[in-house]
C-alpha positions in Angstrom: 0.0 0.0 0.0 1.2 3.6 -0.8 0.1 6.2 1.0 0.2 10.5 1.2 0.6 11.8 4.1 -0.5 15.2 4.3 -0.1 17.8 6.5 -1.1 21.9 7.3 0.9 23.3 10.3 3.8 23.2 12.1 2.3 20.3 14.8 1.0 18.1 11.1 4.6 18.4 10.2 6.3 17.1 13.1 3.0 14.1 13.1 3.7 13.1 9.7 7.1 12.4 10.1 6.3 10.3 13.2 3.6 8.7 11.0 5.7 8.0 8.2 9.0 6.9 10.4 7.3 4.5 12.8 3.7 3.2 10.6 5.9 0.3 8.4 3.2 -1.6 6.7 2.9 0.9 4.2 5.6 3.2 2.2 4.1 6.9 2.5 5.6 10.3 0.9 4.5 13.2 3.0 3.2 16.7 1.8 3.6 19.6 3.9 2.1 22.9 3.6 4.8 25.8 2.2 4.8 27.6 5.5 5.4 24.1 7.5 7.2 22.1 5.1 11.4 20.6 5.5 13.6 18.8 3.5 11.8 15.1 3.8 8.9 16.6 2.5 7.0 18.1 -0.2 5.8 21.5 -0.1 2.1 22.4 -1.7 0.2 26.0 -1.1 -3.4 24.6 -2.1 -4.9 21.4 -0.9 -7.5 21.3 -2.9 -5.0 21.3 -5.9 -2.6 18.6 -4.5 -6.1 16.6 -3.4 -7.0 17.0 -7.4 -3.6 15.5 -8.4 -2.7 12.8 -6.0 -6.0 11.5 -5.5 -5.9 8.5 -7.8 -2.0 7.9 -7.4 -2.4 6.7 -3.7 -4.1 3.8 -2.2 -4.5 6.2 1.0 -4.5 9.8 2.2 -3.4 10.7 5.7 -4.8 13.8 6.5 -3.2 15.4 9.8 -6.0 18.4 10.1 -9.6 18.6 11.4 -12.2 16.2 9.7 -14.1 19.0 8.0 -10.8 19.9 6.4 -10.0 16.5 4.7 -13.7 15.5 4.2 -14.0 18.9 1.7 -11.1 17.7 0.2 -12.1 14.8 -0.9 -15.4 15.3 -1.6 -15.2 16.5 -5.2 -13.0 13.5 -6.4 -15.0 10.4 -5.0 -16.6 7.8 -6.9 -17.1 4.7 -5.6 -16.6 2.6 -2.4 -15.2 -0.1 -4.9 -12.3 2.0 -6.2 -11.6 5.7 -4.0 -8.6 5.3 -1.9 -8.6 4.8 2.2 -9.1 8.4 3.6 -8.0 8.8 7.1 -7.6 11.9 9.6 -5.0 12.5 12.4 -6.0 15.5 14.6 -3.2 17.4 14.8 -1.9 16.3 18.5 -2.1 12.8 17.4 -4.7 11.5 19.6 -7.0 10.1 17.6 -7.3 8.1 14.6 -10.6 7.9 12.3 -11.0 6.2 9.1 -13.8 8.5 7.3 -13.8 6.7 4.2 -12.8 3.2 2.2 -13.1 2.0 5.8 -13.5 -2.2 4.5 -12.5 -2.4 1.0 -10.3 0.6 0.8 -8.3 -0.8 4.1 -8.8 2.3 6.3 -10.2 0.6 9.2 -6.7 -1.7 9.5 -4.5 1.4 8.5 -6.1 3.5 11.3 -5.4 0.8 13.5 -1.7 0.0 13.0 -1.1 4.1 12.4 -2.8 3.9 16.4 -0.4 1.4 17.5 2.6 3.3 15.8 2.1 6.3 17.4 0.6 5.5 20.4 -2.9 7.0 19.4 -7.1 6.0 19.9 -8.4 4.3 16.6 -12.0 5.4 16.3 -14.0 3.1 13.8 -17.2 3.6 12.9 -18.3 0.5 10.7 -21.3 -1.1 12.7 -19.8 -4.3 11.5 -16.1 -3.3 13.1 -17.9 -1.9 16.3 -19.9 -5.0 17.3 -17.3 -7.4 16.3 -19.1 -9.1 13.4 -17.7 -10.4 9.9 -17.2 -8.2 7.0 -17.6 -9.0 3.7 -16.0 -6.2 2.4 -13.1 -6.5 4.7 -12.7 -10.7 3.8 -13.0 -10.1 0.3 -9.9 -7.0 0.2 -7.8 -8.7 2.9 -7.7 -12.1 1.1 -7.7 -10.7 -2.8 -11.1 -11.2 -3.8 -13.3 -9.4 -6.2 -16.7 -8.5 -5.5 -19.3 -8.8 -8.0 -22.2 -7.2 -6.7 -22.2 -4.6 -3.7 -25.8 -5.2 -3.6 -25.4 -8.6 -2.0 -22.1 -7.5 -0.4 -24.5 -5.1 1.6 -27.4 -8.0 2.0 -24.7 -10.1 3.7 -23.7 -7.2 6.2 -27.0 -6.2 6.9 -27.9 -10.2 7.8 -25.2 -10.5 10.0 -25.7 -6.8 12.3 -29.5 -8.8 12.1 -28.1 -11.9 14.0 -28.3 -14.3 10.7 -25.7 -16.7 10.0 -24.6 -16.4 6.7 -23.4 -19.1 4.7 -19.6 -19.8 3.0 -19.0 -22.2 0.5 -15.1 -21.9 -1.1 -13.4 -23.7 -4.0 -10.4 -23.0 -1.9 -8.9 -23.9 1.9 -10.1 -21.6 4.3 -8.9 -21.0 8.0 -10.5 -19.4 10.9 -14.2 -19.4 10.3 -16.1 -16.6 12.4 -18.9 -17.1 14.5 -21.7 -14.9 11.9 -20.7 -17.6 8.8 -21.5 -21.1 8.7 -20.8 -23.7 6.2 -24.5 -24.6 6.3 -25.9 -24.3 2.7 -29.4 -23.6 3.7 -28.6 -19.9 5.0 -31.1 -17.4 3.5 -27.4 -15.4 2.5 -24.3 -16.9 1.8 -20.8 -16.2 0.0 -19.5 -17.9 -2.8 -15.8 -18.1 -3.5 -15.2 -19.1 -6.7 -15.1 -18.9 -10.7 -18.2 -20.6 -11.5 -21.5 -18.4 -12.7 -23.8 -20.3 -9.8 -25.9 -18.8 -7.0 -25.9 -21.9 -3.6 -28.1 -19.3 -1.3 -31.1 -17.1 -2.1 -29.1 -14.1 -1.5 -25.5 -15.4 -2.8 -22.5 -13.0 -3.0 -20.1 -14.3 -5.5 -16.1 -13.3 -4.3 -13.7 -14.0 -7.3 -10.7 -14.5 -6.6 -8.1 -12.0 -7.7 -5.2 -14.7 -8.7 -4.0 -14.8 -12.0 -0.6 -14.5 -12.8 -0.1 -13.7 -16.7 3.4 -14.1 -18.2 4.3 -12.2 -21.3 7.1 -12.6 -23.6 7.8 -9.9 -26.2 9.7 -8.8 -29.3 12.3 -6.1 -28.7 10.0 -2.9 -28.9 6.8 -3.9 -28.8 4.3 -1.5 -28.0 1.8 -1.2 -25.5 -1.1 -1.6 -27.6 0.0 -4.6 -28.9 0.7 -5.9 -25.5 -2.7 -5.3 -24.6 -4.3 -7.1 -27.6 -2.3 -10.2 -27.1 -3.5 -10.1 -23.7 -7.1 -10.0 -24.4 -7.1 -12.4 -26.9 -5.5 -14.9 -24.5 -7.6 -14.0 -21.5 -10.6 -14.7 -23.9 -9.2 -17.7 -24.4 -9.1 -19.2 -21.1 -12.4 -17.3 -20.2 -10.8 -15.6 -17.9 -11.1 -11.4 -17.2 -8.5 -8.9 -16.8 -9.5 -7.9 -13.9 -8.6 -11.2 -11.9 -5.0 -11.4 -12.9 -3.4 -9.9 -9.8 0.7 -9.5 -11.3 2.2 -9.9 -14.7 5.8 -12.3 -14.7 8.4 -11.8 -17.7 12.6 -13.2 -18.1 14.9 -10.2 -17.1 16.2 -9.0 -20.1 12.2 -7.6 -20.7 12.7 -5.5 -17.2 12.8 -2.2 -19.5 10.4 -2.9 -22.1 8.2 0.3 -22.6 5.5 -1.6 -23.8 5.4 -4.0 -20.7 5.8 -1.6 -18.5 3.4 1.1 -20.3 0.8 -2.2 -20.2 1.7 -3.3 -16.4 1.3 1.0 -15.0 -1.6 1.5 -17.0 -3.6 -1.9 -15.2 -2.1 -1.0 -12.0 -0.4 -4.3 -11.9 3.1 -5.1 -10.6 6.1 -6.5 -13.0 8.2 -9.4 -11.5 11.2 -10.6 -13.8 13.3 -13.7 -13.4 16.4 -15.1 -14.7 17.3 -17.4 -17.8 18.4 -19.9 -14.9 15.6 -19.3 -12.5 12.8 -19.9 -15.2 14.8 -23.1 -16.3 14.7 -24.3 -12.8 11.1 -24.1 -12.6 9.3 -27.3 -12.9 6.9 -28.1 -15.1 5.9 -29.4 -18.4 6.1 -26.4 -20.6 5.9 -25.9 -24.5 9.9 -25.2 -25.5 11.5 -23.6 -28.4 14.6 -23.7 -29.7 14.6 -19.6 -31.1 13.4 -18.6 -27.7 16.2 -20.2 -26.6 18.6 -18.8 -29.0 17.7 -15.9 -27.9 16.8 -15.5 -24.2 18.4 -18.3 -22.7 15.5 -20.6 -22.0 13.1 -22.5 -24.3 9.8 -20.5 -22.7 9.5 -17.3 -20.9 5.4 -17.0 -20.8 4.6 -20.1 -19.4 7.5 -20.6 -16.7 7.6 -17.3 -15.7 4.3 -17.2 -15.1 4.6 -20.7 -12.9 7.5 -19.4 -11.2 5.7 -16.0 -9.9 2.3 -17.9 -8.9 4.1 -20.7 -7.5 1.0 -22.4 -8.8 -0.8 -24.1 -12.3 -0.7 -23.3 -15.4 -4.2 -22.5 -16.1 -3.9 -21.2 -20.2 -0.8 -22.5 -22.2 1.1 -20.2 -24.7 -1.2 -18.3 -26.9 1.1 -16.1 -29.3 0.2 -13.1 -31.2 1.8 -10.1 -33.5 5.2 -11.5 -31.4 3.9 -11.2 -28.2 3.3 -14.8 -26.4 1.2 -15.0 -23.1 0.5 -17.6 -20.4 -1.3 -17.8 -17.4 -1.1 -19.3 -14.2 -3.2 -19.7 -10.7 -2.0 -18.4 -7.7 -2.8 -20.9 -4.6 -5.4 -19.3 -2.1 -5.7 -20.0 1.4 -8.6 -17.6 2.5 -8.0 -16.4 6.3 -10.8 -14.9 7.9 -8.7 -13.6 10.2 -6.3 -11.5 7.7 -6.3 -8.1 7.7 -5.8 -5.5 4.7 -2.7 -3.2 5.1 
């Protein structure tokens, strides 16, 4: 998680460096008003300009001002629960610590938590979930990578549980640590699926999907983006498999500056992992070889072992090639923990 850190006065500035120094479950870059700004920081004389311009660059912003302050902020730039980042406020003593917004999915309920500990502060969560102690589905489905497919039934679930209903959980994947508000009774009223096929076990089902697909991508020298991105597509649609569950893309080193992997990899948000000739040779597996690939890179496949070697799981979509860009897929193992938290 990457996080702003943002600051007015002189008090903010000397916070947010205790913030940043001593919260380390996140990296953070701190912005300081002109007027109360120093050398580990960066200086802005408008917030609502640097709100306008950072806003979807973060996965959080750490506001050390009054609520009102960051809430106004903010305000003109939200979109959806689903996607705006974790906004949290630090009054400017540091005694307390409130999540205002993104509190499940965005993580802010965990960050204000560990940012509490860190600086020896009062958490205050709101969440009626959080408050009474009950499961979330919004905070499961972010902590353990999981995509939800309708907020509707996301909030059905919620509401069952603050209504003393046991909801229901049936997983294609190992799960630890089952709460008390979910049972593994199928004939709940609502219940959570996790899983990739299109069925509904409860009245009221919330389908989680996981977010664990690895793609690996071999290229030509200078292939563009664009191209990248079509290649992609036409392999996902392949496997039947969407964009948005592939969590990290896998590729041999000597692609670790391609502009058109790493236009495609910034512009889905997604991180790059390389490998060398010898560590994708070493992985095991039975992959689809070739001798030019080997001429060239090193190793007789770069899609489909790179993508095994990142996942550390199956291949789930074998080497699908197009205008010189090959790609492969491959599952990530899950084991859901009910009680992991999102930081």
């Amino acid at each position: 998680m990457k996080a702003a850190i943002i600051s007015l006065t002189e008090k903010g500035r000397e916070l947010s460096a205790e913030v940043a120094l001593n919260a380390k479950a996140f990296s953070s870059e701190r912005f300081c008003f002109q007027k109360h700004s120093d050398s580990g920081s960066r200086c802005f004389v408008s917030l609502a300009g640097l709100v306008s311009d950072i806003f979807d660059e973060y996965d959080a912003l750490i506001f050390v001002c009054a609520c009102g302050i960051a809430v106004r902020a903010a305000a003109p730039h939200l979109k959806s629960k689903t996607s705006d980042p974790a906004v949290i406020v630090i009054d400017d003593c540091g005694r307390f610590v409130i999540p205002i917004l993104s509190g499940h999915i965005g993580g802010a309920n965990a960050l204000a938590e560990h940012i509490a500990a860190a600086i020896g502060a009062q958490a205050v969560v709101t969440t009626a979930t959080d408050i009474g102690g009950h499961f979330s589905p919004d905070s499961f489905a972010a902590a353990n990578e999981l995509i939800i497919t309708d907020m509707d039934a996301a909030k059905a679930v919620a509401a069952a549980v603050l209504d003393g209903e046991k909801v229901g959980f049936i997983s294609e994947h190992e799960y630890v640590d089952l709460p008390d508000d979910v049972s593994e009774d199928n004939d709940c009223r609502t219940g959570l699926y996790v899983g990739t096929r299109d069925i509904k076990p409860f009245p009221v089902t919330l389908r989680l999907l996981p977010k664990n697909i690895v793609i690996g991508i071999g290229c030509k020298r200078g292939t563009d983006c664009q191209a990248i991105e079509n290649a992609v597509s036409y392999a996902l649609g392949n496997a039947g498999t969407d964009l948005e569950r592939v969590c990290a893309v896998a590729t041999i080193d000597l692609k670790s500056d391609e502009e058109g992997l790493l236009g495609f990899c910034e512009k889905h948000g997604l991180k790059l992992y390389t490998y060398t000739p010898d560590e994708l040779s070493d992985t095991e597996g039975d992959f689809t070889a070739s001798d030019f690939v080997k001429s060239v890179t090193g190793v007789d496949n770069v899609c489909e072992r790179s993508a095994v070697k990142c996942s550390g799981g199956r291949l789930v979509l074998t080497k699908k090639a197009a205008d010189g860009v090959t790609v492969a897929a491959a599952e990530k193992p899950l084991l859901l923990d009910f009680e992991r938290k999102q930081i």
